[in-house]
RODO-2510 file (C-alpha; in nm, 4 decimals, decimal comma):
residues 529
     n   res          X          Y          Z
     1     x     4,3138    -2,7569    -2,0177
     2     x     4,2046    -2,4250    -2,0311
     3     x     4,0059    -2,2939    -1,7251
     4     x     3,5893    -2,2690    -1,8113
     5     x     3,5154    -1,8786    -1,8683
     6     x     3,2777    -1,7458    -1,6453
     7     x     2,9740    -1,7144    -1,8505
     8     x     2,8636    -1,3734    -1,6792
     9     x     3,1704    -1,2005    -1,7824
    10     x     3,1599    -1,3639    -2,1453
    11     x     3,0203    -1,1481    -2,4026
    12     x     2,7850    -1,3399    -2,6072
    13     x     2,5655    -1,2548    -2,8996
    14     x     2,2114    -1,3076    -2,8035
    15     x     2,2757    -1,0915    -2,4464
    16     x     2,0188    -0,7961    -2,4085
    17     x     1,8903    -0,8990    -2,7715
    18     x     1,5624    -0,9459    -2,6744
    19     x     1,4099    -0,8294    -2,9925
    20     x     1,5646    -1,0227    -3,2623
    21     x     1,6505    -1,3586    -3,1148
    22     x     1,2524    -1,3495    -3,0241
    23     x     1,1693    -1,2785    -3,4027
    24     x     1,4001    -1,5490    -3,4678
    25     x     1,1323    -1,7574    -3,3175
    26     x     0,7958    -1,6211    -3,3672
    27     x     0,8494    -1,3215    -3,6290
    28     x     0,4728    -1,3109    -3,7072
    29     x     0,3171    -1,3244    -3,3510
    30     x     0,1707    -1,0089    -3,2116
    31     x     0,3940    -0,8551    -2,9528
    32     x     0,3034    -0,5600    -2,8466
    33     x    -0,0400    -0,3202    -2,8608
    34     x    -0,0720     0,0687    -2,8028
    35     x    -0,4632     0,1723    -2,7704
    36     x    -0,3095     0,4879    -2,7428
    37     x    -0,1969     0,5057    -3,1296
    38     x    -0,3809     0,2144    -3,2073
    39     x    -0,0068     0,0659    -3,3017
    40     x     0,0098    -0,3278    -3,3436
    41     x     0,3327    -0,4780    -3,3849
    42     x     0,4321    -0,8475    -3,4245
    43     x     0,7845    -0,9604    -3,2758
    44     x     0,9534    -0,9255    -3,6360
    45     x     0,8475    -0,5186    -3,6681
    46     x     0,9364    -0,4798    -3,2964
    47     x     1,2652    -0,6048    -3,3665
    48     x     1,2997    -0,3412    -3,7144
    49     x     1,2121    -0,1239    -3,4613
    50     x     1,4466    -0,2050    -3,2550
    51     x     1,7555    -0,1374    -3,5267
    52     x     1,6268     0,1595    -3,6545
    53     x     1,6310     0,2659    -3,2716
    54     x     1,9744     0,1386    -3,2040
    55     x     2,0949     0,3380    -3,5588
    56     x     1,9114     0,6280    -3,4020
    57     x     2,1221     0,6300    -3,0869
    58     x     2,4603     0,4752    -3,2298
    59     x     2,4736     0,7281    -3,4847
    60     x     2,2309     0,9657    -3,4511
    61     x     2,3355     1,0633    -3,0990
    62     x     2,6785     0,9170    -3,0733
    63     x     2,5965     0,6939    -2,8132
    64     x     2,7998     0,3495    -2,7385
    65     x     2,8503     0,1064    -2,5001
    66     x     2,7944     0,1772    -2,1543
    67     x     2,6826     0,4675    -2,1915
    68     x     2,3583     0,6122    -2,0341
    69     x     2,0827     0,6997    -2,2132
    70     x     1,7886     0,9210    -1,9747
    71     x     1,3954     0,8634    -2,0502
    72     x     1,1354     1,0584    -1,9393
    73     x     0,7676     0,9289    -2,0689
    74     x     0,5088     0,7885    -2,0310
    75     x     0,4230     0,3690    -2,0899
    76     x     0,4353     0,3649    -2,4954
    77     x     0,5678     0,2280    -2,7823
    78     x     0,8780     0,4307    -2,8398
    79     x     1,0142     0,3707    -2,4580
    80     x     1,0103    -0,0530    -2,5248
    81     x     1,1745     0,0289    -2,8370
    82     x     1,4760     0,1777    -2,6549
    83     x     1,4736    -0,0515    -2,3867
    84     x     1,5301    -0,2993    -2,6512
    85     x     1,7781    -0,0704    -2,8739
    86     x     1,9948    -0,0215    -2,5662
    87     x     1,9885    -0,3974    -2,5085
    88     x     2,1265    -0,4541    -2,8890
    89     x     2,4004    -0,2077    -2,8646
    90     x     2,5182    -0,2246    -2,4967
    91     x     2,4059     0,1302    -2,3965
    92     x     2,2314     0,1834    -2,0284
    93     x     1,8748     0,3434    -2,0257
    94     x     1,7633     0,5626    -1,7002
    95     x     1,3865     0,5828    -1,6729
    96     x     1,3163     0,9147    -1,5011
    97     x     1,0030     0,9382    -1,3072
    98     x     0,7872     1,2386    -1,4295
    99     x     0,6332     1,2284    -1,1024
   100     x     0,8776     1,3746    -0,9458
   101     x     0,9321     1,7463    -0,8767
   102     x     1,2195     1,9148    -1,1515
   103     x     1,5098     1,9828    -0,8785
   104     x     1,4477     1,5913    -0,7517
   105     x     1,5178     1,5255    -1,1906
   106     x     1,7574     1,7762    -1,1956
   107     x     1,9764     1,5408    -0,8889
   108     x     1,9107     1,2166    -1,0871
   109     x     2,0231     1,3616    -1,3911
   110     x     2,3599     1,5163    -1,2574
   111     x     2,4574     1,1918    -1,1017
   112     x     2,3808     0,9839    -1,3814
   113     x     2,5619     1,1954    -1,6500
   114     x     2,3536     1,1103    -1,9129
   115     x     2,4477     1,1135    -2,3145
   116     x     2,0812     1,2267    -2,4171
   117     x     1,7588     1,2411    -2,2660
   118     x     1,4486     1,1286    -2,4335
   119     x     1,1063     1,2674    -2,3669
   120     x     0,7441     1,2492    -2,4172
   121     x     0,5960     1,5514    -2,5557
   122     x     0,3692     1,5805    -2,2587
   123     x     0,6634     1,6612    -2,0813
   124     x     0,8050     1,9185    -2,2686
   125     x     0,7636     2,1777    -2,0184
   126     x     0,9597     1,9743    -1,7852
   127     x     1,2167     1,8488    -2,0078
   128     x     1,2763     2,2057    -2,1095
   129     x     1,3546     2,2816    -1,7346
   130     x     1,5970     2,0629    -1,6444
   131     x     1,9753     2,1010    -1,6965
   132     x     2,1836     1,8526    -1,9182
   133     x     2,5422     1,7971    -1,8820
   134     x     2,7108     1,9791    -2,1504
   135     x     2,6826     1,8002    -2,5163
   136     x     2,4037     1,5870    -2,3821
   137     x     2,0863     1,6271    -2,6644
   138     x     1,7470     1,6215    -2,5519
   139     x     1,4813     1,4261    -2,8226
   140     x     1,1342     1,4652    -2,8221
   141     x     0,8766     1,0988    -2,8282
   142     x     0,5933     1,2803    -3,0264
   143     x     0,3188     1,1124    -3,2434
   144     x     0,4031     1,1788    -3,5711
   145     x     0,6408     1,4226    -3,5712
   146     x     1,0347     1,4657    -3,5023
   147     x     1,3781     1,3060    -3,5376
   148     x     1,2472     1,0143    -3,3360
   149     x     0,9507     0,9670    -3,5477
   150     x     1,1490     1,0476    -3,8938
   151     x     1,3978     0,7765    -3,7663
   152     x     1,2085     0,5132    -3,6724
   153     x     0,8656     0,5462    -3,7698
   154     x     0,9191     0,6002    -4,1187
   155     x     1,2778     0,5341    -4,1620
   156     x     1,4366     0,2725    -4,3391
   157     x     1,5676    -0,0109    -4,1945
   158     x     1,9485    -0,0238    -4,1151
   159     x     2,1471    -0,2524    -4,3446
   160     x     2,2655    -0,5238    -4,0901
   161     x     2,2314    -0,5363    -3,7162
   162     x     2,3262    -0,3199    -3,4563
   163     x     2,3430    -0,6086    -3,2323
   164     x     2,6533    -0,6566    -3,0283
   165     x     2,8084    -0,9071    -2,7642
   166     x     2,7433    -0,8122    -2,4570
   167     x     2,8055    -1,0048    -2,1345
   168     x     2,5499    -1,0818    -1,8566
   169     x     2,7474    -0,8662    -1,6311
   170     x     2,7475    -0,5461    -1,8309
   171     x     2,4924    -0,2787    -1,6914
   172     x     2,1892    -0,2248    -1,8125
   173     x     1,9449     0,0058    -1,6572
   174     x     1,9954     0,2843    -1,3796
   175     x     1,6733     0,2643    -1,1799
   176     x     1,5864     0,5044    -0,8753
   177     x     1,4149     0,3945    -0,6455
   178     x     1,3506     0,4989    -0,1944
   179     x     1,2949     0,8835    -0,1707
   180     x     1,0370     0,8167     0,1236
   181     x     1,3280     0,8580     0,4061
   182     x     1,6182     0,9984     0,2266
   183     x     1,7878     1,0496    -0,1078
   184     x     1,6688     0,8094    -0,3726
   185     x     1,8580     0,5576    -0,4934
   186     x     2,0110     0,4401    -0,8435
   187     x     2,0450     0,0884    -0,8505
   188     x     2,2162    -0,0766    -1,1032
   189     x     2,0952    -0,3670    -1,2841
   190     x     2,2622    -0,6038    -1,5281
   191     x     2,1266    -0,7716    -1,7957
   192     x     2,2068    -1,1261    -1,5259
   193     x     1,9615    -0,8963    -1,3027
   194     x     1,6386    -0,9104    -1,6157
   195     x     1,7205    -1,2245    -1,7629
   196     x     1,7424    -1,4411    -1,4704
   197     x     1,4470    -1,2373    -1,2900
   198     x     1,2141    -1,3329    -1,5948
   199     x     1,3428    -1,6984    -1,6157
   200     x     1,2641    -1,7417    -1,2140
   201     x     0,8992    -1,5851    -1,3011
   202     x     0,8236    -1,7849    -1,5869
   203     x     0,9983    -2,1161    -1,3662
   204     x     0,7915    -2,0476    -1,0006
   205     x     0,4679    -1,9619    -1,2196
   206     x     0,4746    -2,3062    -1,3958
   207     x     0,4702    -2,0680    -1,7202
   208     x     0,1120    -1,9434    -1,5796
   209     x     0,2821    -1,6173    -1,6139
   210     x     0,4854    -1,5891    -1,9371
   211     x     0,2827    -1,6720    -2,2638
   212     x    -0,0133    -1,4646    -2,1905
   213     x    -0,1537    -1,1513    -2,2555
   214     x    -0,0897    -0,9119    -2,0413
   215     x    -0,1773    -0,5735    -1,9518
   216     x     0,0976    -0,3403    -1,8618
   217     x    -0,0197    -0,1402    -1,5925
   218     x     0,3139    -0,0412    -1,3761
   219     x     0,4641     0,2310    -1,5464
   220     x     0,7961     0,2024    -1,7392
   221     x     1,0138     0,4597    -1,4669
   222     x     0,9685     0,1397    -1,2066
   223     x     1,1184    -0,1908    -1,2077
   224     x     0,8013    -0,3354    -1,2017
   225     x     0,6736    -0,1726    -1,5457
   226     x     1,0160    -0,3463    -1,7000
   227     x     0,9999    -0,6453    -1,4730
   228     x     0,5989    -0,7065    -1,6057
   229     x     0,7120    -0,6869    -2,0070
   230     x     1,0658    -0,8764    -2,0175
   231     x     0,8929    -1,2018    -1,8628
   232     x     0,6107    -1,1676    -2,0945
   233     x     0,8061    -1,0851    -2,4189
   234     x     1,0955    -1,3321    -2,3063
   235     x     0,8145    -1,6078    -2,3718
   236     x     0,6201    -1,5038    -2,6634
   237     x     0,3660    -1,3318    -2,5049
   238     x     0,1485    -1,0168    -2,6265
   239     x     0,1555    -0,6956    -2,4283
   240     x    -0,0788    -0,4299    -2,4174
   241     x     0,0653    -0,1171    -2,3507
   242     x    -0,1758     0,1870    -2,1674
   243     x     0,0031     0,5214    -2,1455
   244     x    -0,1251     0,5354    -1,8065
   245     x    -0,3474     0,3847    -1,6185
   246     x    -0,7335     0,4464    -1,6778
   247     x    -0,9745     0,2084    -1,4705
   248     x    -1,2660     0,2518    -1,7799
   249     x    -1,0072     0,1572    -2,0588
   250     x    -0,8478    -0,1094    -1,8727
   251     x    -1,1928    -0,2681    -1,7959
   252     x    -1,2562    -0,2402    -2,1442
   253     x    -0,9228    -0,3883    -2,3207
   254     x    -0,9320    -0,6830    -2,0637
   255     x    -1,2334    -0,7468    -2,2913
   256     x    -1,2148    -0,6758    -2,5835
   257     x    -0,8210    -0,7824    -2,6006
   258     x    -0,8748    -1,1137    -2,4097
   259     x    -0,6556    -1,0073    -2,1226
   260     x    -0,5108    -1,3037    -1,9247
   261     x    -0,2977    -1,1396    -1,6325
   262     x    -0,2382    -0,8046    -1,5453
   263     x    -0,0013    -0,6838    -1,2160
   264     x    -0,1611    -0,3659    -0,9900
   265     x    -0,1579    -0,1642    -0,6220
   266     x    -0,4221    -0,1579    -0,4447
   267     x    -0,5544     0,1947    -0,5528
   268     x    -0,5966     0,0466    -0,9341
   269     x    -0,7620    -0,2666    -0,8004
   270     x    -1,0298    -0,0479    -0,6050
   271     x    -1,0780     0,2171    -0,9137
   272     x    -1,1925    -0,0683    -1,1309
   273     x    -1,4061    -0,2302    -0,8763
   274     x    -1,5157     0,0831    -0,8275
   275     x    -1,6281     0,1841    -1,1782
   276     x    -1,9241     0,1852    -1,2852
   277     x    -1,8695    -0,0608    -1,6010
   278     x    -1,7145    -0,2897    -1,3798
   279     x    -1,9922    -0,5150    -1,2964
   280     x    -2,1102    -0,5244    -1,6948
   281     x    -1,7612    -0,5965    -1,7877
   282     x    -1,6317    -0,9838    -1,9294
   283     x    -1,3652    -1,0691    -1,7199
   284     x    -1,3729    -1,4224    -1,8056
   285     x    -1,0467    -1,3988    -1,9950
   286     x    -0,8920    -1,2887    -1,7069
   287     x    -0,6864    -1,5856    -1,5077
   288     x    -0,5282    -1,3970    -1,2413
   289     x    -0,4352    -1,0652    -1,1225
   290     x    -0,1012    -1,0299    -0,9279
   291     x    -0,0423    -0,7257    -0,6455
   292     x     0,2574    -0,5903    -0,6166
   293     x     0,4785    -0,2742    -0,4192
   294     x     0,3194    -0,2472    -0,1179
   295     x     0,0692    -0,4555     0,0901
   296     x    -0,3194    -0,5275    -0,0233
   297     x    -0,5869    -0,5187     0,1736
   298     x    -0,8589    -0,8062     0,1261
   299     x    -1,1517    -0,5298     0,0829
   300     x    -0,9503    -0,4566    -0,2584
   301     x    -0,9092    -0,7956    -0,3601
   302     x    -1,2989    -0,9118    -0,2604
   303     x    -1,4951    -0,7972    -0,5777
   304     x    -1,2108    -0,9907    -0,8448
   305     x    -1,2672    -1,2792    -0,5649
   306     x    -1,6367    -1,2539    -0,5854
   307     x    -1,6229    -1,2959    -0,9470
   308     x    -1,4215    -1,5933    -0,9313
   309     x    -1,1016    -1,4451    -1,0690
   310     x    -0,7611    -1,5121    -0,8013
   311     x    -0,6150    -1,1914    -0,6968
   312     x    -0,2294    -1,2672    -0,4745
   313     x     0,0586    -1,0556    -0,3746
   314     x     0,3523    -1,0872    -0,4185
   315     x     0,6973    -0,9273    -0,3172
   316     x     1,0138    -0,8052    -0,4312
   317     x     1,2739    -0,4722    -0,4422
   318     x     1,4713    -0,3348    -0,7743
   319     x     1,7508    -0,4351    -0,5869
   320     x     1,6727    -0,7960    -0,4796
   321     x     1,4344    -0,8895    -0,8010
   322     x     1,2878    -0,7227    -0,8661
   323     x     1,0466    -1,0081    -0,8074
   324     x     1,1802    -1,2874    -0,5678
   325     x     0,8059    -1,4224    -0,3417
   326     x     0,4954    -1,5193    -0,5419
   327     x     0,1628    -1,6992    -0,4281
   328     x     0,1081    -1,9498    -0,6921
   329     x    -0,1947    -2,1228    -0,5226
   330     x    -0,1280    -2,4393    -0,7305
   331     x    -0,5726    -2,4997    -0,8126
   332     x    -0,6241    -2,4619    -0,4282
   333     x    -0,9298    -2,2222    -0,5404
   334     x    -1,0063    -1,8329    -0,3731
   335     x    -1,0889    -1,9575    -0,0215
   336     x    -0,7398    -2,0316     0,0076
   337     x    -0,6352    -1,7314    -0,1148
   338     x    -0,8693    -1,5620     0,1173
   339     x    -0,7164    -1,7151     0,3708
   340     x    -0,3692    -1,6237     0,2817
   341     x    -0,4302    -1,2941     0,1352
   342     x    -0,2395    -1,0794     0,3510
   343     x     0,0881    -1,3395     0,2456
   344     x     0,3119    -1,2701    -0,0429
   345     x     0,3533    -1,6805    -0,0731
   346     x     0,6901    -1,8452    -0,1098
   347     x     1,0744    -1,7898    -0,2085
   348     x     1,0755    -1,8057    -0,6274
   349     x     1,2394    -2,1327    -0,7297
   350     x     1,5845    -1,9377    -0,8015
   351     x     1,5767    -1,7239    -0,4498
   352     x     1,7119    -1,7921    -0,1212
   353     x     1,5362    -1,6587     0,2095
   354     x     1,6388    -1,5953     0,5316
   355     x     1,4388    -1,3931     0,8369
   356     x     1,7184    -1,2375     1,1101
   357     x     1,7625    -1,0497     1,3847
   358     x     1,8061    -0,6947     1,2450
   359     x     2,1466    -0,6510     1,4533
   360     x     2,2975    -1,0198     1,5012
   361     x     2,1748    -1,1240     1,1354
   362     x     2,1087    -1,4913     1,3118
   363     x     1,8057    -1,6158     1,1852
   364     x     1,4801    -1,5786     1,4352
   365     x     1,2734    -1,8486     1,5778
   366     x     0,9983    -1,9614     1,3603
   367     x     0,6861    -1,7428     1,3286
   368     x     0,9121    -1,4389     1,4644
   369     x     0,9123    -1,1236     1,2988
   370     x     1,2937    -1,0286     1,1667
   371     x     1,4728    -0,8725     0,8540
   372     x     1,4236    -1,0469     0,5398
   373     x     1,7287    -1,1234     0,3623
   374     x     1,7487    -1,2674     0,0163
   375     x     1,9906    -1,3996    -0,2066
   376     x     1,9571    -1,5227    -0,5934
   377     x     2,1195    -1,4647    -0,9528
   378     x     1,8885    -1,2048    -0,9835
   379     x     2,0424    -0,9700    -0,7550
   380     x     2,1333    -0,5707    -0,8080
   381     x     2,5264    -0,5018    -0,8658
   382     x     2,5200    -0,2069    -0,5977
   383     x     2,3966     0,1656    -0,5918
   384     x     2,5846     0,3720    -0,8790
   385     x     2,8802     0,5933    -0,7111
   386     x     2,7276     0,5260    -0,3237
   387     x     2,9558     0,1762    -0,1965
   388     x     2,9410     0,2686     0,1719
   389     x     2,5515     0,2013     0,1151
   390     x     2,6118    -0,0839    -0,1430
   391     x     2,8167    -0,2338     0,1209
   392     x     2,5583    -0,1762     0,3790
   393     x     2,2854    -0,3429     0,1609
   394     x     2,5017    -0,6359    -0,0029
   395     x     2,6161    -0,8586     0,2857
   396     x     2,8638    -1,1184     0,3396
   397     x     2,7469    -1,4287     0,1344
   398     x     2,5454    -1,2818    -0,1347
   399     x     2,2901    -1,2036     0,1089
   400     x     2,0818    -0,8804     0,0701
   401     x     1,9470    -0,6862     0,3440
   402     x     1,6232    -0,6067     0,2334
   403     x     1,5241    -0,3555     0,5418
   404     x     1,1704    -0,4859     0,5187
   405     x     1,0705    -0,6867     0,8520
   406     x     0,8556    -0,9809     0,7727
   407     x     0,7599    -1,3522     0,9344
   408     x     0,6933    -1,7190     0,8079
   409     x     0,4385    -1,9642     0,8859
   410     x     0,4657    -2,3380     0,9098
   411     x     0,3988    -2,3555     0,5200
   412     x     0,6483    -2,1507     0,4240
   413     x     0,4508    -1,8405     0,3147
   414     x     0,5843    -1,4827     0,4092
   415     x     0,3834    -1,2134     0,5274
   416     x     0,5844    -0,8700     0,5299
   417     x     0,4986    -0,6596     0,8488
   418     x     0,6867    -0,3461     0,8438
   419     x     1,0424    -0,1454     0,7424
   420     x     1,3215    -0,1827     1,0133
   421     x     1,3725     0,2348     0,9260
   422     x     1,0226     0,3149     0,9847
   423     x     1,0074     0,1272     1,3167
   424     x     0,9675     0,2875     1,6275
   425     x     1,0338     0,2192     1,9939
   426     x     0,7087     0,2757     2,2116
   427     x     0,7619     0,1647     2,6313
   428     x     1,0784    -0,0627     2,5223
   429     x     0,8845    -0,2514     2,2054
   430     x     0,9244    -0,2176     1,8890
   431     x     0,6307    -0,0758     1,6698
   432     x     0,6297    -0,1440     1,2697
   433     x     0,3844     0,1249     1,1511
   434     x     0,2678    -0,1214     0,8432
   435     x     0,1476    -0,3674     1,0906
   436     x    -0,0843    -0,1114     1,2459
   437     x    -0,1968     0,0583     0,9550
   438     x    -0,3133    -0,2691     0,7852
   439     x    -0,5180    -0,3719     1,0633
   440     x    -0,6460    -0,0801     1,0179
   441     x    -0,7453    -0,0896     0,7097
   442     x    -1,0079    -0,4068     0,7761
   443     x    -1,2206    -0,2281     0,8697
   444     x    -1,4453    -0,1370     0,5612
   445     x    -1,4857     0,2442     0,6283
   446     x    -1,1345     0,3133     0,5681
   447     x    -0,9854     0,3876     0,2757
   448     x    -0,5987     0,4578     0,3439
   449     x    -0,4326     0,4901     0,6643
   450     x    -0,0581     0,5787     0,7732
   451     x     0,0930     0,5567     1,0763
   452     x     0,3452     0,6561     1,2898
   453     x     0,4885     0,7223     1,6206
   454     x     0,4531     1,0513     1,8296
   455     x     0,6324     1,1703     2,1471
   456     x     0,4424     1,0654     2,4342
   457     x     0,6152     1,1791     2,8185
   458     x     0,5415     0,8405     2,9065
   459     x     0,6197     0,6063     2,6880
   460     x     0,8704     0,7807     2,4798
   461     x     0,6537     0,7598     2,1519
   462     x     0,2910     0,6297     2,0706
   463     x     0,0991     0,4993     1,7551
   464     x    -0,0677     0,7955     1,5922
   465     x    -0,2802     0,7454     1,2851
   466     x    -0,4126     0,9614     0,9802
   467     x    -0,7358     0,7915     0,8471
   468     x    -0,8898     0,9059     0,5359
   469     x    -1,2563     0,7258     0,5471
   470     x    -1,4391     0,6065     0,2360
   471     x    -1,6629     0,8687     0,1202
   472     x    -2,0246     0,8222     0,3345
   473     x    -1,8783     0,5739     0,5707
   474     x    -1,9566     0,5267     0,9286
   475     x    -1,6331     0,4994     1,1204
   476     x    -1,5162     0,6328     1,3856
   477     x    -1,1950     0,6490     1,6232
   478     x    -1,3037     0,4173     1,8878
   479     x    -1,4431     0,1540     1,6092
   480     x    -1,1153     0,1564     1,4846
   481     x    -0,9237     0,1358     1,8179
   482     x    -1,1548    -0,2090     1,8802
   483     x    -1,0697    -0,3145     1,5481
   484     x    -0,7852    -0,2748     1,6073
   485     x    -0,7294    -0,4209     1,9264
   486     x    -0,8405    -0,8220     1,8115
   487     x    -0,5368    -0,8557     1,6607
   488     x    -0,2415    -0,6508     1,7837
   489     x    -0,0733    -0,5993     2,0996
   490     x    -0,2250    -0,3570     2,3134
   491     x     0,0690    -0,0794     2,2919
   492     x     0,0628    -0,0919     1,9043
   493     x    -0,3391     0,0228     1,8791
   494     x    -0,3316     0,3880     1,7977
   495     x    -0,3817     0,5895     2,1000
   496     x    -0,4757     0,9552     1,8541
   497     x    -0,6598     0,8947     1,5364
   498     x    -0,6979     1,1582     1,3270
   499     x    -0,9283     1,1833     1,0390
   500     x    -0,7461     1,3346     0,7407
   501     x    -0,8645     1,4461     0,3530
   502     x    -0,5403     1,2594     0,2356
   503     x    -0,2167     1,1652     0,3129
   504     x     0,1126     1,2903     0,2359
   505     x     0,2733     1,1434    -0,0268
   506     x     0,6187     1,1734    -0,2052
   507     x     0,6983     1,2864    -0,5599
   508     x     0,6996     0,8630    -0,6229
   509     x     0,3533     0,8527    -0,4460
   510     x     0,4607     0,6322    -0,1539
   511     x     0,3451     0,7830     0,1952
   512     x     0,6046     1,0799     0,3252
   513     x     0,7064     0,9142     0,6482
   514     x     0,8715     1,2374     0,7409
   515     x     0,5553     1,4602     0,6447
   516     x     0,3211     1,1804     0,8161
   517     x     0,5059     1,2262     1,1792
   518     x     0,5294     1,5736     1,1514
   519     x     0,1724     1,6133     1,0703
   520     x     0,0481     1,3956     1,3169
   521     x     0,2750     1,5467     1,5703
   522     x     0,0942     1,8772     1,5288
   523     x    -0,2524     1,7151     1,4949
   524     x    -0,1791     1,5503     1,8715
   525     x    -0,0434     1,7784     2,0071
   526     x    -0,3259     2,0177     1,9034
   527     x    -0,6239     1,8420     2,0357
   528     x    -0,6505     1,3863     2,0661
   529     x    -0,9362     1,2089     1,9498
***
């Protein structure tokens, strides 16, 4: 007898065919909903979509399998239609972040080679600036107007499909990611990567997150923004889709659309609470709200809490996930989220966990902070054209070093303290800047703070802090250094606090670690407060 194929490397028929094996099932249930256009599609006219996308590309463009395919736009329509036309005809799409400056585009484009680049007519400027490789066609997204719209708005529907076998192996986006301490990273992800991601969120979620309607607030150049629809569409689900991200509009749809779930940082969560429809808004619809890429204070979470609705983290990296810890809560109620706020809960069903020693990899004592590693079906194939730092990231055993340091409790819930490359060595210990910055942060007169460590003839280097403080608060330095001090180790409070209008940030709008220590080196060195 035959040996069994392996079923990653098998190309099969409904791989990456999101669109029409879902209108297979529910042709007539909404899908998907632009404000933006007012645009309301049910699964079946996704899925025409879809094909007259795929004919676009296939013949339009000349673009096969394999074959990248750039994007730079914002969160609408037309980008879910080529996510989904790439996933019918094998191609790879590259979501380019338009946040980024045009020679940090320019460096993603030349190592991704791509066959075309699509763009949003807001970024025409932009896309007219950057340099293609040669017989690569750039396409405007416009309302209304071009070869995009004459294709697939108003064109006819292919005869057939455009719908090929593809295996779970086969690539199928490049996603950057990093840029805070170095070059950023394209990390390849398979169509295993989405498929099994969205099975382990609908699985740890108890379907809680799946079949609901959901507003799309991460946008579509991060995992996350990908990582939020696949789940939702994989399950029938409705998705309304914001350009970007308006706290006003959103408080409005999550009424008047009957928003379930929605996914957001911290800054979105405080611009809503913030606003001043937020109090008169119905939020009853609204079953939970999921945090995700970087830590949440409970002073963001609080007004959602107050109003009865369950706000959690929860944790993952486009090369591990991109989702792999969730806080599910299971009916416990908010006080126990309150009192696990600061954790991003437990391994997903499908996701291994181990906490190490960042050198010997052998796991820590319990309740000791280490490296996180990971390890599931849902993990990246490897940075495109860099192995020395796939092999440095993909261990022995499936295992991926995540970088991040974290610790577990007796229950099994995570908390992540810090990044092993932003840690630095003050009078022999070790200082994770994250730790610091979110005990910081309790206090409620702050409203960011970044840390990091400055050269100090003593002790080699020192905490140093930029604060920017909520507009009219009272805070001060020595508040926060007593703060501060309850729950850290005396040589992690910040010896120089410095009061700052905001905080440097990179072109992905994560704190500049680099920036941040140079700035606070000059501030200390200046005057201390």
């Amino acid at each position: 007898m035959a040996a069994a194929p392996s079923y990653d490397h098998l190309p099969m028929a409904w791989v990456g065919n999101w669109a029409g094996r879902r209108a297979a099932l529910t042709p007539g249930r909404p899908a998907l909903y632009e404000p933006d256009s007012g645009r309301r599609c049910t699964f079946e006219e996704m899925d025409r979509r879809a094909e007259r996308a795929a004919a676009f590309l296939a013949e339009g463009l000349g673009i096969g399998p394999g074959q990248p395919v750039c994007l730079l736009a914002r969160n609408r329509l037309e980008a879910v239609d080529l996510y989904l036309a790439c996933g019918k005809i094998g191609a790879v799409l590259a979501p380019l972040s338009y946040r980024l400056a045009s020679p940090e585009i320019d460096g993603l484009i030349q190592r991704i080679a791509p066959r075309a680049l699509l763009y949003d007519e807001a970024f025409a400027g932009l896309a007219d600036a950057l340099t293609l490789p040669a017989g690569a066609e750039r396409v405007e997204l416009a309302d209304g107007r071009g070869a995009y719209h004459e294709a697939v708005d108003a064109g006819a529907d292919p005869g057939g499909t455009y719908n090929r076998p593809l295996a779970l192996a086969d690539p199928f986006l490049y996603v950057h990611t990093g840029g805070t301490t170095a070059t950023p990273k394209i990390c390849v992800v398979s169509h295993r990567q989405m498929v099994w991601n969205a099975v382990d969120i609908l699985v740890s979620s108890g379907g809680a997150l799946g079949p609901q309607q959901e507003l799309l607030t991460f946008p579509l150049f991060h995992i996350g923004g990908w990582n939020t629809l696949t789940p939702v569409y994989y399950a029938g689900g409705r998705t309304v889709l914001l350009r970007s991200f308006d706290p006003g509009r959103a408080l409005a749809l999550i009424e008047s659309e009957g928003i379930t779930h929605l996914g957001a940082v911290e800054a979105m969560l405080q611009a809503m609470a913030e606003h001043p429809q937020f109090a008169g808004t119905d939020l009853s619809a609204l079953t939970s709200v999921t945090t995700a890429g970087a830590p949440c204070s409970a002073a963001a979470m609080q007004p959602f809490w107050a109003r009865d609705i369950p706000v959690s983290q929860s944790y993952g990296l486009t090369e591990a996930g991109p989702s792999d810890f969730l806080y599910v809560g299971d009916g416990q109620g908010i006080e126990a989220l309150r009192e696990r706020h600061d954790s991003v809960g437990t391994a997903m069903f499908h996701t291994d966990h181990r906490i190490v020693h960042p050198e010997s990899l052998e796991p820590v004592a319990p309740g000791e902070v280490g490296v996180l590693l990971m390890r599931s079906p849902h993990t990246f194939d490897g940075y495109l054209d860099e192995p020395e730092r796939t092999e440095r990231t993909l261990l022995p055993g499936g295992w991926l070093y995540s970088g991040d340091l974290a610790h577990e409790d007796s229950e099994g819930c995570v908390r992540i303290v810090g990044r092993t490359d932003n840690m630095f060595i003050s009078g022999g210990e070790n200082v994770a800047p994250e730790e610091v910055e979110q005990a910081l942060l309790r206090h409620p007169g702050v409203h960011q703070a970044a840390v990091a460590g400055v050269a100090d003839g003593r002790w080699g280097a020192v905490p140093a802090a930029a604060v920017v403080a909520r507009a009219g608060a009272d805070v001060d330095a020595a508040q926060l250094r007593q703060l501060a001090a309850q729950g850290l180790a005396r040589y992690k409070v910040p010896q120089r606090i410095h009061f700052v209008e905001a905080l440097p940030l990179t072109g992905a709008g994560k704190v500049d670690r680099y920036r941040l220590r140079d700035q606070l080196e000059g501030l200390s060195s200046a005057s201390s407060v």
